[in-house]
C-alpha positions in Angstrom: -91.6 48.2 -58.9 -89.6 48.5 -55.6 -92.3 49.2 -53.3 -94.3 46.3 -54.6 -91.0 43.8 -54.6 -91.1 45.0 -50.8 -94.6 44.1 -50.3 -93.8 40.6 -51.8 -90.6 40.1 -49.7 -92.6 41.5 -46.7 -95.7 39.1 -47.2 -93.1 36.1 -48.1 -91.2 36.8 -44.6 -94.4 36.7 -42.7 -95.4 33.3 -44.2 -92.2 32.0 -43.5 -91.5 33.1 -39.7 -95.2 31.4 -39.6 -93.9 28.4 -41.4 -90.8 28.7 -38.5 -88.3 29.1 -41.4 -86.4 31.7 -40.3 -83.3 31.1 -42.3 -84.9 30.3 -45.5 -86.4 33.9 -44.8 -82.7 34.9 -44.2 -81.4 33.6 -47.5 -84.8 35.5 -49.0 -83.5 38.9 -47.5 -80.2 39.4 -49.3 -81.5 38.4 -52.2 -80.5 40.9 -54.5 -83.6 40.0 -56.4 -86.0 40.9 -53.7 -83.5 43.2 -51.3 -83.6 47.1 -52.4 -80.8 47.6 -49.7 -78.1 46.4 -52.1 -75.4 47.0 -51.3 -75.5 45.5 -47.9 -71.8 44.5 -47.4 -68.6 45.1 -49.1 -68.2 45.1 -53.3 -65.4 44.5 -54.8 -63.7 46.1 -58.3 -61.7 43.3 -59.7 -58.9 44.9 -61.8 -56.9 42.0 -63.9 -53.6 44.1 -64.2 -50.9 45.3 -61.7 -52.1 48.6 -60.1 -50.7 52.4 -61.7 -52.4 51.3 -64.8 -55.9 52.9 -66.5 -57.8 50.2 -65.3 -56.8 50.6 -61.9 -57.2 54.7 -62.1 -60.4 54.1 -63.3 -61.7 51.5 -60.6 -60.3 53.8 -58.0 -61.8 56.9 -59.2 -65.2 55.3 -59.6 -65.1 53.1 -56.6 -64.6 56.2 -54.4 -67.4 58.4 -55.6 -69.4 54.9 -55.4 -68.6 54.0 -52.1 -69.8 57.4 -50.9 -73.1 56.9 -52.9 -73.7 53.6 -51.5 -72.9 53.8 -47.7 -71.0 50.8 -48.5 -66.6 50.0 -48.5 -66.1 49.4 -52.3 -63.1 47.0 -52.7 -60.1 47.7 -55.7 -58.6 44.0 -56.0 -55.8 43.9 -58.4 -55.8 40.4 -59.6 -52.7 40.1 -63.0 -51.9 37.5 -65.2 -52.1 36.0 -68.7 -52.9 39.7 -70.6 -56.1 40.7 -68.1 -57.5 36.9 -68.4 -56.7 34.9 -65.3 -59.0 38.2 -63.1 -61.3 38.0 -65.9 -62.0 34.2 -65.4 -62.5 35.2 -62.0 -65.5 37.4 -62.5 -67.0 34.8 -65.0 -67.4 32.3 -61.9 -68.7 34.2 -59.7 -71.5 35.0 -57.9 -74.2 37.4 -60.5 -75.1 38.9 -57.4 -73.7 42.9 -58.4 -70.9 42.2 -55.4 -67.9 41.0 -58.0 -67.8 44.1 -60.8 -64.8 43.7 -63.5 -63.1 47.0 -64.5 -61.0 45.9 -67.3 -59.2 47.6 -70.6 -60.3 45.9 -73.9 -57.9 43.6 -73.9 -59.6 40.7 -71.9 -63.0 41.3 -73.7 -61.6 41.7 -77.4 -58.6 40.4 -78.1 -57.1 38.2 -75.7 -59.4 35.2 -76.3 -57.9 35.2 -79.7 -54.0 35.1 -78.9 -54.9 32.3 -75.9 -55.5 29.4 -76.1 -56.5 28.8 -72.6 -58.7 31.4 -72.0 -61.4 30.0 -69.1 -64.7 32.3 -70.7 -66.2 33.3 -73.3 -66.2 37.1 -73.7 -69.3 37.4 -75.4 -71.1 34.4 -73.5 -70.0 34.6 -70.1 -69.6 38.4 -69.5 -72.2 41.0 -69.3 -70.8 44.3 -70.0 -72.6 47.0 -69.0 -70.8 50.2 -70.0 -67.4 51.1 -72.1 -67.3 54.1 -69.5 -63.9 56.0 -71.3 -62.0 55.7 -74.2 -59.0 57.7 -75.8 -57.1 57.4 -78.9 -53.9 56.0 -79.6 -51.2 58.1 -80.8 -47.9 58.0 -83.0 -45.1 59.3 -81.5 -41.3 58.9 -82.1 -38.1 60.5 -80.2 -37.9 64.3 -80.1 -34.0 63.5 -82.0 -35.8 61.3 -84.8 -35.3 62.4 -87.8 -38.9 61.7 -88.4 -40.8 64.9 -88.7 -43.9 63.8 -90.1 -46.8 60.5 -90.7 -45.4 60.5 -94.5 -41.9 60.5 -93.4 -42.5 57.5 -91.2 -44.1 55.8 -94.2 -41.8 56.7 -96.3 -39.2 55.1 -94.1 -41.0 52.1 -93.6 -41.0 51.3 -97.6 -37.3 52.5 -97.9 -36.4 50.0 -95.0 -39.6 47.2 -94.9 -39.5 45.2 -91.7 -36.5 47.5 -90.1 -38.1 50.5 -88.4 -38.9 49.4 -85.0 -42.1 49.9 -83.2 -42.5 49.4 -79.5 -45.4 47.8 -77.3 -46.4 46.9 -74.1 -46.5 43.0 -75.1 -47.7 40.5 -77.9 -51.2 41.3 -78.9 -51.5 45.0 -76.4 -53.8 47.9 -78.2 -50.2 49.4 -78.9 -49.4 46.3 -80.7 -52.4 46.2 -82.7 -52.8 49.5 -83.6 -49.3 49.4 -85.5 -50.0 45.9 -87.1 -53.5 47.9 -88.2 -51.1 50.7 -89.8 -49.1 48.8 -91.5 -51.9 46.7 -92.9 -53.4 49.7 -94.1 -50.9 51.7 -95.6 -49.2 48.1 -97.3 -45.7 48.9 -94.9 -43.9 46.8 -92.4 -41.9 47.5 -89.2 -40.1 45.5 -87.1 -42.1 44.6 -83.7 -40.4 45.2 -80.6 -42.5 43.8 -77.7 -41.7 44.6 -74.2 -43.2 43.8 -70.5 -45.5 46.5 -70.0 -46.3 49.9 -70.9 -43.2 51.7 -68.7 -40.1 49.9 -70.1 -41.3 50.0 -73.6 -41.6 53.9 -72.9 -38.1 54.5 -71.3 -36.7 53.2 -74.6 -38.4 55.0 -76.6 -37.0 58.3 -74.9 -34.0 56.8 -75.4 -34.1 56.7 -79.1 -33.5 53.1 -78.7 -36.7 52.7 -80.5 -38.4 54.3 -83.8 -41.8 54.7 -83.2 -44.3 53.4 -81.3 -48.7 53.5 -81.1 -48.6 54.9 -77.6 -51.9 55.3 -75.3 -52.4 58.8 -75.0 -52.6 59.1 -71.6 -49.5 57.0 -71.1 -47.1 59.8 -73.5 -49.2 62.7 -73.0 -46.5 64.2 -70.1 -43.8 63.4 -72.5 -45.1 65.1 -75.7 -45.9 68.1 -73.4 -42.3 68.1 -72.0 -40.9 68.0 -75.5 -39.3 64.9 -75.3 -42.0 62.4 -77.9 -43.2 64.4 -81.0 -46.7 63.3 -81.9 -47.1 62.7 -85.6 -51.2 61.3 -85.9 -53.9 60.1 -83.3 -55.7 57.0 -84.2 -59.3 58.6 -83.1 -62.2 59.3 -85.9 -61.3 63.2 -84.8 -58.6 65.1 -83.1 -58.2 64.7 -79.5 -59.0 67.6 -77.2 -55.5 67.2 -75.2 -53.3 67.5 -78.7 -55.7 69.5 -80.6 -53.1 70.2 -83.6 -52.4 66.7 -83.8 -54.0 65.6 -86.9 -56.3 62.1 -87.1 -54.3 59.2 -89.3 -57.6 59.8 -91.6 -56.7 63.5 -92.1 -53.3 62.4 -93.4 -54.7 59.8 -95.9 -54.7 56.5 -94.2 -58.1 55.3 -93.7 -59.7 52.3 -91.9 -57.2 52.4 -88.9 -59.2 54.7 -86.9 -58.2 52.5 -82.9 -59.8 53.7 -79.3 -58.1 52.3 -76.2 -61.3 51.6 -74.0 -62.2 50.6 -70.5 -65.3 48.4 -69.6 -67.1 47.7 -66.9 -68.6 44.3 -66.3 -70.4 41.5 -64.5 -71.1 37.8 -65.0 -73.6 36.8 -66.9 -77.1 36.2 -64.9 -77.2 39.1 -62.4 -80.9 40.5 -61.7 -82.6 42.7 -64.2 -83.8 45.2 -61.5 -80.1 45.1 -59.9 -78.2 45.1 -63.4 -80.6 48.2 -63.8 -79.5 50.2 -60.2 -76.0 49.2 -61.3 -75.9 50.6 -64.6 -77.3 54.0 -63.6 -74.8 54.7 -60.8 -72.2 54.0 -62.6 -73.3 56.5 -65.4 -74.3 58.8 -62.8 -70.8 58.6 -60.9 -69.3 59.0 -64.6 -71.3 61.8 -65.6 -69.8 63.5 -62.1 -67.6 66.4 -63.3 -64.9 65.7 -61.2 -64.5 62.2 -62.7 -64.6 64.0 -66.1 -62.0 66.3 -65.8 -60.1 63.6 -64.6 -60.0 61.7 -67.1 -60.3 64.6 -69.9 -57.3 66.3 -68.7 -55.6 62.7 -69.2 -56.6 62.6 -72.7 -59.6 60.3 -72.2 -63.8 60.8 -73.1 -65.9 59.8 -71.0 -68.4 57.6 -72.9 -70.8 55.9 -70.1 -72.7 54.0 -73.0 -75.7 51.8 -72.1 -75.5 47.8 -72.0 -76.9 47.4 -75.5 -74.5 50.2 -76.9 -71.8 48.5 -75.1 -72.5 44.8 -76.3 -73.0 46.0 -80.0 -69.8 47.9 -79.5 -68.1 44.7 -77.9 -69.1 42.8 -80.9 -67.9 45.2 -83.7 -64.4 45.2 -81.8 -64.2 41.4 -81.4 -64.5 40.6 -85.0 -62.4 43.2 -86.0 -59.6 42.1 -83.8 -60.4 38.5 -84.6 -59.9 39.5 -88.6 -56.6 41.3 -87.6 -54.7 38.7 -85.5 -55.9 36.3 -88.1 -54.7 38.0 -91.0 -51.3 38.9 -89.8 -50.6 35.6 -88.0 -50.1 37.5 -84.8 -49.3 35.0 -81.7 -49.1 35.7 -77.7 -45.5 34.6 -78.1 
């Protein structure tokens, strides 16, 4: 397919120069259609969240090992604002030409465009996403001095004091958010929703035994349980994660259908090339099939998933109802 799109490119730029339309022929060369040089200049990761984050860890890792594959400077442009969205909107009006790649949590793709009302895309319209390249489980922890021991002591707690036990977050409507709402939905409980800005305060107070409990990100805790200072009572994952391997699942311990992955997508806007959607999804699995990525992320709690675009669409779907049903049936807002 490549030599015969250069034969076509070559026999259209000989017709053109004879035609004198040199920069119609120009415009024809970078063509990421016709061009099998791509990338030619510059690409750049668009990450919609402050850097230190996963999303930005992620870009980074993978923009390195892609930028050495491609000859090519590949760009790590953290672009915040409105929960991931205001980035996100960024990528949707673009350019489909592979140069503009969103790296980007679920959070834009699943969940925000039901919290937000001005949301500038359609998740499912506008972006094509084509890999959820890692994914890790949540996990329940609570202070190291919490009385808490155990999942069926913090249930227990929760019915003896409904809407009292607090539970932290990184904000309105975050995976951490979620994944309690999810828990208490399931096991018919409430708690008390404490919402902070960002990942890192939330956190601190939580050490502090200023806070309960809290459905962290694994790899956001995982240095603390380690330490001794959060004690992990359930992950959220359909099996035990490799990092906390005596951890048991939520569905071990007898609450079923809350089973929650924190994942991280890669995407483009809608429209870009078949052949160059094609060379784009197969480096990117290759440079997250590298073992050095792998252990990466593995020893941070993570799997390295690297599904296809038609794995990663259906998957996108499944999670966008789902979180649409949630939000809906609790009543859960942005503010």
């Amino acid at each position: 397919m490549n030599r015969l799109i250069r034969r076509l490119s070559s026999g259209l730029a000989s017709a053109l120069f004879t035609l004198g339309l040199g920069a119609s022929l120009a415009s024809v060369a970078v063509s990421p259609a016709l061009a099998s040089g791509f990338p030619d200049k510059p690409v750049t990761m668009l990450v919609p969240f402050p850097p230190g984050g996963t999303s930005d860890f992620l870009a980074r890792a993978m923009g390195a090992k892609l930028q050495a594959k491609w000859g090519q400077t590949v760009i790590v442009d953290n672009r915040p604002g409105a929960t991931g969205t205001l980035g996100t909107a960024q990528i949707k009006r673009s350019t489909p030409d592979g140069y503009n790649i969103l790296v980007s949590s679920l959070g834009p793709f699943v969940i925000a465009p039901h919290l937000l009302k001005s949301v500038q895309y359609d998740a499912l319209k506008d972006l094509d996403l084509l890999t959820v390249a890692v994914q890790a489980p949540n996990v329940l922890v609570v202070p190291a001095s919490s009385p808490l021991k155990s999942l069926k002591d913090v249930i227990e707690e929760l019915k003896k004091r409904p809407g009292q036990v607090t539970f932290c977050s990184s904000g309105n409507g975050s995976s951490d958010h979620l994944t309690a709402e999810l828990f208490w939905l399931q096991t018919g409980t409430s708690g008390l929703h404490v919402p902070y800005k960002g990942g890192g305060p939330a956190i601190s107070d939580l050490l502090g035994a200023q806070i309960d409990a809290s459905f962290q990100n694994i790899n956001s805790v995982l240095s603390h349980i380690q330490a001794g200072k959060l004690r992990a009572l359930a992950v959220t994952g359909d099996k035990r994660s490799a990092v906390l391997p005596d951890v048991a699942t939520l569905s071990e311990l007898g609450v079923k259908g809350a089973d929650v992955y924190s994942w991280q997508g890669v995407a483009v806007p809608r429209g870009l090339p078949a052949a160059l959607r094609t060379q784009l999804v197969k480096d990117m699995t290759s440079v997250l099939q590298d073992p050095a990525i792998q252990k990466q992320f593995k020893d941070l709690g993570f799997e390295i998933v690297a599904s296809n675009p038609d794995q990663a669409q259906a998957f996108q779907k499944a999670e966008y109802a789902r979180w649409k049903q949630l939000i809906e049936t609790r009543k859960i807002t942005a503010d």
